[in-house]
Residue, then its C-alpha position, 0 to 999 in steps of 0.5 A: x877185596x874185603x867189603x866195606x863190613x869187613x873192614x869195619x869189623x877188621x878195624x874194631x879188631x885192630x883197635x883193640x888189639x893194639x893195647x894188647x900190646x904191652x907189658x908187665x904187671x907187678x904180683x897181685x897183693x904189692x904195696x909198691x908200684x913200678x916194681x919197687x921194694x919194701x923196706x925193713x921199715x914198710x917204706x917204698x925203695x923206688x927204682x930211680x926215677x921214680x918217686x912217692x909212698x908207692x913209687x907212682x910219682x915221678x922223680x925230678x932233679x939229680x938222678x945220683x941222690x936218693x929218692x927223698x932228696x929228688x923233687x916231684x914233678x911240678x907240672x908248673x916247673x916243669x914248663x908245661x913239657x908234656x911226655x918229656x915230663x920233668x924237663x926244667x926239673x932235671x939237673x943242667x946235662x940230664x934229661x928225659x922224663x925222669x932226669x935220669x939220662x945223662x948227656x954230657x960228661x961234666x953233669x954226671x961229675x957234678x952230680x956226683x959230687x952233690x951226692x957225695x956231698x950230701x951223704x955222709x956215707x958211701x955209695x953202693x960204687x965206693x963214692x967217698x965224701x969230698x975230702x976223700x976224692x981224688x987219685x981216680x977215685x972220686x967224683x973227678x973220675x966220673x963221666x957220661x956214657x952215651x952209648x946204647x951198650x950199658x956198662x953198669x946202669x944205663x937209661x934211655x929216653x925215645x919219643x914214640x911215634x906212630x900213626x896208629x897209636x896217636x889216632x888213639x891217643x892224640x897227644x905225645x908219647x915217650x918211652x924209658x927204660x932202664x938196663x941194669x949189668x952190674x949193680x954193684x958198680x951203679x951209681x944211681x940209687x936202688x938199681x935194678x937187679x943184674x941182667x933186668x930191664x925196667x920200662x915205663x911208657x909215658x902220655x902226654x894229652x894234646x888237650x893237656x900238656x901240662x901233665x904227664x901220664x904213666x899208662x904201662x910198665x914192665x920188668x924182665x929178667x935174664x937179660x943178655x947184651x950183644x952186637x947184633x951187628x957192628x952198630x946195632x946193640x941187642x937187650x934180649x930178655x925173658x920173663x916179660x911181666x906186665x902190669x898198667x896203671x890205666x889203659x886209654x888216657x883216662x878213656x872209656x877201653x881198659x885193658x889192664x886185665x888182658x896186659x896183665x897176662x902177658x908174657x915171654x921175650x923182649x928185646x930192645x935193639x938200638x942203632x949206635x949212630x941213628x938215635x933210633x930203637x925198636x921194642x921188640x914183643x910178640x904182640x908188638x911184632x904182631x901189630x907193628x911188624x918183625x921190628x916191633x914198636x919203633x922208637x925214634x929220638x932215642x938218646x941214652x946215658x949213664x954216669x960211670x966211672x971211667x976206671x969201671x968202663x977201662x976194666x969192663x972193656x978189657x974184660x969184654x974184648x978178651x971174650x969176644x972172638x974177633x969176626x963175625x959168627x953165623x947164625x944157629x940156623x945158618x949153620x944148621x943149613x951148612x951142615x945139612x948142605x954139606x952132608x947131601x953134598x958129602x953123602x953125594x960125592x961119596x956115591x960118586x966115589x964108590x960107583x966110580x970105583x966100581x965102574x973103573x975096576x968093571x972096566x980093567x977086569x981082566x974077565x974073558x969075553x964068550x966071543x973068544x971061547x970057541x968051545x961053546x960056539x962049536x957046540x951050541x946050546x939046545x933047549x927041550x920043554x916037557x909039558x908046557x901048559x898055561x891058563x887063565x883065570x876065569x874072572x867069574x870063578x877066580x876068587x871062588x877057584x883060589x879059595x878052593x884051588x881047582x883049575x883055572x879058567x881059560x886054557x891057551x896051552x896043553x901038554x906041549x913036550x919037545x926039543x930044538x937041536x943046538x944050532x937049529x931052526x925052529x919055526x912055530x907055526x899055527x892059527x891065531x889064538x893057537x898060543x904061539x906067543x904064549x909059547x915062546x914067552x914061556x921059553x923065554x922066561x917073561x913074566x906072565x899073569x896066568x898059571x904055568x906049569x912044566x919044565x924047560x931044560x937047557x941043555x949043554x956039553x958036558x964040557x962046559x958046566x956052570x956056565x951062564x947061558x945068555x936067552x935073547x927075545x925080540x918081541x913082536x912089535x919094535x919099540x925103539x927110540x924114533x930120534x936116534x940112529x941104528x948106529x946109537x941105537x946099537x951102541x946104547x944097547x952094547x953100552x950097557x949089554x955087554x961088561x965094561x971090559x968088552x969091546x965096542x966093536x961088536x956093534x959093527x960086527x952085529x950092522x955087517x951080519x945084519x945088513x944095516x951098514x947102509x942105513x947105520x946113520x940113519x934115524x929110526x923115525x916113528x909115526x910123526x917122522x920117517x926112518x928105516x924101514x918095517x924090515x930094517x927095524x925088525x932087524x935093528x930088534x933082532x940085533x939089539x940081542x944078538x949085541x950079547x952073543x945069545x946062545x938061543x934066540x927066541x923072536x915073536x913073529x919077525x915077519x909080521x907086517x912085512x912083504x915077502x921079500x923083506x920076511x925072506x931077508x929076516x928069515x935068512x938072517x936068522x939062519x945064517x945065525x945057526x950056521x956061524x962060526x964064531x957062535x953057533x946060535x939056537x933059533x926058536x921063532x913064531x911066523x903067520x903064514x911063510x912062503x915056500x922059499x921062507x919054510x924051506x929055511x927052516x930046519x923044523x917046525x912045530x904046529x899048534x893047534x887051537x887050546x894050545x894042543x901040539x899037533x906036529x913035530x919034526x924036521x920041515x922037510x920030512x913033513x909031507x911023508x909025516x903026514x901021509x902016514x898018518x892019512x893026511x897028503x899035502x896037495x901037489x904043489x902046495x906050500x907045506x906051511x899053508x896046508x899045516x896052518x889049514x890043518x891046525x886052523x880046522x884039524x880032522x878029529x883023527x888028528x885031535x884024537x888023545x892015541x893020535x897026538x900020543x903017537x905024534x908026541x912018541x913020533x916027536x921023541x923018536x925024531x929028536x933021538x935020531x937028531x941027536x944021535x945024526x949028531x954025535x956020530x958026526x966028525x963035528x958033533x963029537x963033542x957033543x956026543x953026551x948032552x947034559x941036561x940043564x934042568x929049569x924047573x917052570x915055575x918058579x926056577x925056570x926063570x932063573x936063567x933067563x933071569x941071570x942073563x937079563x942081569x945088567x952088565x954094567x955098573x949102575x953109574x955107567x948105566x946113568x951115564x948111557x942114559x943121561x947121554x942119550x937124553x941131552x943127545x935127543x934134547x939137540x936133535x934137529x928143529x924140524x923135529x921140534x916145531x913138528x913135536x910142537x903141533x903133535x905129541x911124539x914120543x917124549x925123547x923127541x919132545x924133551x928139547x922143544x918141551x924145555x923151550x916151551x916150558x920155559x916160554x909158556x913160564x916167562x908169558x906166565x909171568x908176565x902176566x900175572x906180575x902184571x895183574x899184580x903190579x906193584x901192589x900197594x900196603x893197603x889191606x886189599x894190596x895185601x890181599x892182592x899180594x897173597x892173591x899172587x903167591x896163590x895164583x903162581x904156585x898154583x900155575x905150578x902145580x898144574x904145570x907139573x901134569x907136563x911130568x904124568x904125561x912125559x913118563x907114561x909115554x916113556x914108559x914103554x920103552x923102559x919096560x921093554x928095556x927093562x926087560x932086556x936087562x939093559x939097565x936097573x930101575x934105579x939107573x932109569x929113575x935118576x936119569x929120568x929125574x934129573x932130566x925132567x927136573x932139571x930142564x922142565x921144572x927149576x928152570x921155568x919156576x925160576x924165570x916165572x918166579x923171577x918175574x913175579x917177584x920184581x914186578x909185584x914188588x914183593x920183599x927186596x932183600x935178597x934172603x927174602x928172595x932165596x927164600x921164595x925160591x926154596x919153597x916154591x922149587x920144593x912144592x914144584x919138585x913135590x908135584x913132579x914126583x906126585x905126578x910121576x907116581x900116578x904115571x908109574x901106577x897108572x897105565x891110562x893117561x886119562x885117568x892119572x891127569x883126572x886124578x891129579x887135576x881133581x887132587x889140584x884142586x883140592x889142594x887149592x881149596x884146603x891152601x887158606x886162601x879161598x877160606x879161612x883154614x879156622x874157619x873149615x869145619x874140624x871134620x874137614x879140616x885135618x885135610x889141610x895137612x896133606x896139601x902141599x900147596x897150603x904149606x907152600x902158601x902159608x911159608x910164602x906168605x911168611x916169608x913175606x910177612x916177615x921182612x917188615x911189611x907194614x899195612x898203611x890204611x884207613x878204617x872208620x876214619x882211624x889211620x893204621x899203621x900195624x904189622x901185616x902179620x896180624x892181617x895174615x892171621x886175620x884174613x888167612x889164618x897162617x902162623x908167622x913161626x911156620x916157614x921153616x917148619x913148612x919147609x921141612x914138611x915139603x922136604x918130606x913130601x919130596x922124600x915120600x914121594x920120591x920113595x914111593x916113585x922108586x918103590x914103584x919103578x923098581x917093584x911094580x913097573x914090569x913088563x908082565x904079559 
């Protein structure tokens, strides 16, 4: 709350800039006051009303005579009216301080007639002497029109009430003005120029309403009238000139010189039918709110002739278009509404086109073509090396190019037969990973060098070769079944035009049908089995037919027996007929009946030297012959992996592995040449090699098979399904994802519900610490103090998103790197089903508690309003956060950053200090807080909708505009809601874009 010095200060403040208030002086050096004219005989011509040497006199009797023939108000005759100055002066039917308002009609006619009467020539409107009237023309056709819309000159009287004022000045106080259209038509004296206003504001003490005082006047130009509404009439001008006779009823405070300087709009808005008025001025509006000084008892009135308003109505139905027209501002809203939509539809339209001509395309499927099934696809590697850098040495080797540091593989040359086995076997840290991640074309950290070839029939040129990786650790989604787990993959694996039955195919070759409806489970629940789940890996690949299989240990972690049933599996692959598949696999330690499975094996030793190559079963003679005899009885796996784990130095020797390499060579020409001499291997009697160079073109095949198949709005339908399939899994799961953090697709439906629960608590709370608050300073404070504390609440809640994604993102970068789908697809699903169901929905029942139970503004566009912005800030941070998920591997430190750049945010928002008030050098940062926009539109929004501060300082009541305590107290600017609202439209667009770059450029599986 503000203390007590505070608010002393903020009084004297408001005090004095209460006579800021007003309005327009004449230029400096002008013998006539109130904006009257010299004439050519150096005399005053004062505007009507107004009357003496230098029109400082006010003007009494019939407003249609001119100035010397109206008398002076005699306080005495006046009968002591105070502010209603002249009063038993005026001319029975006319009123107001200067007489010059007409209220019946049959006063303006007899004015009319005493003027003319008294003048022996026209009137500026053709008003002709007695003997002339008649025919429509005369007096007879005059009339009083009491309307607020102004046909030539209007005048209007209003009573000014207003707590504030009348603690200054105690007494009573009127306002007059004058609205000129058509001078030419007027029949009062000197009217004002077209399109001008003129206004006085007349005191009255309360110690001596005998005399009236005029404390301000004002004049403006480029005036246009309107109709607001049906029963509002709008006086919009510019070029507001000011001026004061003097300032504080005689009183010590004189602000003539800071009135002078005033400038810029007015606008005078009148209630038809309620006699009500406001004056409306920026400073006005400052200290009394949007609707400005508010004007009260307001009557108005004009004599005319009644031919003149005849004419200017037609003339003015004939160019005013029938119905009601929208704002600027509206319509700019429609129109960028509008082109989202548009720009969204035809999005739709263009992927829906593509996605319709994908799925009739009459393209043939390779599980229909036998010839490639028959042959088979092999694959030789030449020279396979890699290393890492050595973190020491890694600026100073780029600078000068030499070698890396660490070497994990060295010289590997070999080749596997189309349609074989190939196991890979060797000690830890032997590079057997590495090995196969380079075959497959994974992205790595380190230097590679060598080539892989694909090599093919010469029969089938040009034809794109499909590489299938299972990597060593399975990440699947714990909430579906193998059954959906298989058909997502096909859904997006294979072209729009495939048939779906391959899933079935693909659960019968592996033996999942017994468990195809059975979830997958994780760490927090259940499911299939270790093995079950190696072959869910294996047949989320083998969904695209691939004619080479490339898996990283599949029997890790699994008994003997399920390890035989993988290995068995994968052998039935190369033997099938329907496609022959080429299988490259790392294994630890396989039993004998495993190793027997394999057709041949390749041994690794540490440094990533080949030490062996060739058929499994001619092992023990290959040995022997190099001196080395596996033990009787013995599982020619162990004694390979004995050999490899400590090799006799004969064995390391450079002639022994160039003699086991020349071995290997020999080996694989007898493979090939067996056979091409065979009754079916004739087709392949000429092996054409594939070259792929590595790096950098040896990726491009496996690149080209990893391409996505489907469209990018098929792939963002598979995706969004999968997301609101999990989002109904059972309530088991969700009270258990509830008490631990299971993965976020597990999550998601139980995070809706909480966010949305924790949301109403929320609100509860705080729109009961809140409650209701009053118009006072401090209830204003405390109102702030809510906006503040709930967009606060949603940028903390946001955090929810980092942690989202960062679990998500290993499965994405697995599915990834399948070529399941593209970064776009993944991004838009994952938005929309993070924004969607866990931040508008929550901010909305959070903000909709808040809002009623506080007592903010209760105009429904207020309301709209102060859900635009608080929906852009929470968007905003959703995206932030996701960006530092994306970039961030460690959860920890992205929520570090994020709480610590809350924080910030808080500081730099205006409410804890006044933005004035920060030191320069620190206080641009404001323009990176996106909760200080937030606060600042909210508050002006709120502002905006008329609240007025009721309060008392230093005995004084005031009665002003709570945008001036806004500026006061905050420093926020009145014109900034829409501009801030662009500004978080542009923090939305920023974000966004650097969250897409992210995903599409940076978020990749690189091993």
């Amino acid at each position: 709350m503000v203390r007590h010095s505070q608010r002393q200060d903020l009084g004297r403040l408001l005090l004095a800039a209460l006579y800021i208030a007003i309005f327009v002086p004449v230029a400096a050096g002008q013998s006539c006051l109130n904006y009257g004219s010299l004439s050519s005989t150096s005399t005053c011509e004062c505007p009507s009303g107004l009357s003496g040497p230098t029109c400082d006199q006010v003007a009494c009797g019939n407003p249609l005579l001119s100035q010397s023939q109206r008398p002076i108000l005699d306080d005495s005759l006046a009968g002591n009216s105070g502010a209603g100055g002249c009063g038993n002066q005026c001319t029975p039917g006319f009123t107001g301080p200067t007489c010059n308002t007409c209220t019946l009609p049959s006063a303006c006619s007899s004015a009319a007639l005493a003027s003319a009467s008294t003048s022996a020539s026209t009137t500026s409107a053709g008003l002709v002497a007695p003997g002339g009237l008649g025919g429509g023309s005369g007096a007879s056709d005059v009339t009083c029109s009491t309307s607020p819309w102004a046909w030539t000159e209007s005048f209007t009287s209003c009573a000014v009430v207003n707590p504030t004022l009348q603690s200054v000045f105690p007494g009573t106080t009127a306002l007059t003005y004058s609205k000129t259209v058509d001078p030419a038509l007027a029949l009062s004296t000197n009217p004002g120029g077209n399109g001008t206003i003129a206004a006085q504001l007349w005191y009255s003490s309360s110690k001596d309403n005998s005399s009236i005082i005029e404390q301000f006047y004002c004049k403006a130009d480029s005036c246009v009238q309107s109709n607001s509404t049906s029963k509002v009439v709008d006086w919009s001008c510019q070029n507001l000139a000011p001026g004061a006779f003097f300032c504080g009823g005689g009183g010590a405070l004189d602000l003539t010189e800071t009135i002078d300087t005033l400038s810029g709009y007015l606008i005078i808005s009148c209630d038809v039918t309620g006699g009500t008025c406001a004056f409306k001025q920026e400073v006005l509006q400052k200290l009394f709110g949007a609707n400005g000084l508010a004007l009260s008892s307001c009557i108005s009135g004009e004599c005319v002739k009644q031919s003149t308003i005849a004419a200017l109505a037609s003339v003015l139905h004939s160019s005013t278009s029938d119905g009601s027209t929208l704002s600027n501002g509206v319509i700019a809203g429609l129109v960028v509404l509008g082109a989202i939509v548009l720009a969204l539809l035809i999005l739709i339209g263009f992927g829906w086109n593509n996605q319709r001509k994908a799925r009739t395309s009459t393209t043939s499927s390779t599980f229909d073509e036998k010839p490639l099934a028959s042959s088979g696809v092999g694959l030789r590697w030449s020279e396979i090396g890699y290393s890492l850098p050595s973190r020491g040495l890694r600026i100073a080797k780029r600078k000068s190019g030499g070698e890396d540091g660490r070497v994990l593989l060295d010289g590997i040359t070999g080749e596997v037969a189309p349609g074989h086995l190939l196991a890979i076997l060797g000690p830890t840290g032997a590079g057997k990973s590495t090995f196969v991640d380079i075959l497959a074309g994974r992205r790595k950290s380190g230097r590679s060098s060598g080539s892989v070839e694909l090599i093919l029939s010469k029969d089938e040129p040009g034809r794109i070769i499909k590489i299938g990786y299972v990597d060593q650790h399975d990440i699947l989604p714990s909430t579906s079944t193998v059954r959906e787990t298989l058909m997502f993959a096909a859904s997006l694996k294979l072209p729009e035009s495939w048939p779906r039955e391959r899933v079935f195919d693909v659960l019968s070759q592996l033996g999942l049908l017994d468990c195809a409806d059975t979830r997958i489970g994780g760490s927090e629940r259940r499911g299939i089995s270790g093995g079950e789940r190696r072959r869910v890996s294996i047949g989320l690949e083998l969904l695209s037919a691939p004619a080479i299989l490339i898996l990283d240990e599949p029997t890790s972690g699994l008994d003997s027996v399920s390890a035989k049933r993988v290995i068995s599996v994968l052998k039935s692959l190369t033997t099938s007929e329907s496609n022959k598949t080429t299988i490259i696999t790392t294994i630890h330690q396989p039993n004998s009946q495993v190793y027997h499975l394999f057709d041949s094996v390749l041994v690794l030793t540490g440094g990533g030297r080949q030490l062996h190559l060739g058929p499994a079963a001619d092992v023990n003679s290959t040995l022997a012959a190099r001196g080395h005899h596996c033990p009787e009885g013995w599982n020619p796996a162990d004694y390979l992996l004995e050999l490899a784990s400590d090799p006799p130095v004969d064995l390391l020797s450079p002639t022994t592995l160039r003699a086991s390499k020349i071995s290997s060579q020999a080996w694989q020409k007898s493979y090939a040449s067996e056979d091409a001499n065979s009754d079916e291997g004739k087709d392949n009697q000429q092996m054409l090699p594939a070259l792929h160079k590595f790096p950098p073109s040896g990726k491009a095949t496996t690149q080209a098979s990893q391409k996505p198949a489907t469209v990018i709005l098929t792939q963002f339908q598979v995706l969004a399904g999968r997301q609101f399939h999990n989002l109904q899994r059972d309530w088991s799961l969700v009270v258990r994802s509830f008490f631990s953090h299971s993965v976020v697709l597990g999550r998601l439906f139980c995070e809706q519900i909480m966010h949305n629960l924790v949301a109403a608590i929320v609100g509860v709370f705080v729109g009961g610490m809140f409650f209701q608050v009053n118009s006072s300073i401090g209830g204003f404070q405390s109102r702030i103090g809510s906006l503040f504390f709930l967009g606060s609440l949603l940028a903390f809640a946001s955090l929810s998103a980092l942690t989202n994604f960062i679990h998500v993102k290993p499965l994405f970068l697995r599915e990834r790197s399948n070529g399941l789908y593209s970064p776009v697809s993944f991004f838009l699903s994952e938005v929309v089903f993070d924004i969607v169901p866990l931040r508008i929905a929550p901010t909305l029942i959070a903000s909709c508690i808040v809002y009623w139970m506080v007592g903010l503004s209760p105009s429904a566009s207020h309301f709209f309003k102060f859900l635009l912005i608080l929906l852009e800030f929470n968007v905003a941070a959703t995206l932030f956060n996701l960006c530092l998920a994306a970039s961030l591997s460690q959860a920890s430190i992205a929520i570090l950053i994020s709480a610590v750049l809350n924080l910030f945010q808080m500081a730099f928002a205006g409410f804890f200090v006044n933005i004035a008030s920060i030191p320069p050098v620190l206080r641009w940062l404001q323009w990176i807080a996106p909760l200080k926009y937030t606060l600042e539109a909210l508050a002006v929004n709120e502002v905006s909708s008329g609240l007025m501060i009721v309060d008392t300082l230093q005995g004084v009541k005031i009665n002003v505009s709570a945008e001036l305590i806004m500026d006061v107290l905050f420093g926020f600017k009145s014109n900034a809601y829409y501009r801030n609202v662009l500004v978080l439209f542009g923090f939305v667009g920023g974000f966004a874009l650097i969250l897409v770059g992210t995903v599409v450029y940076r978020l990749r599986e690189m091993r």
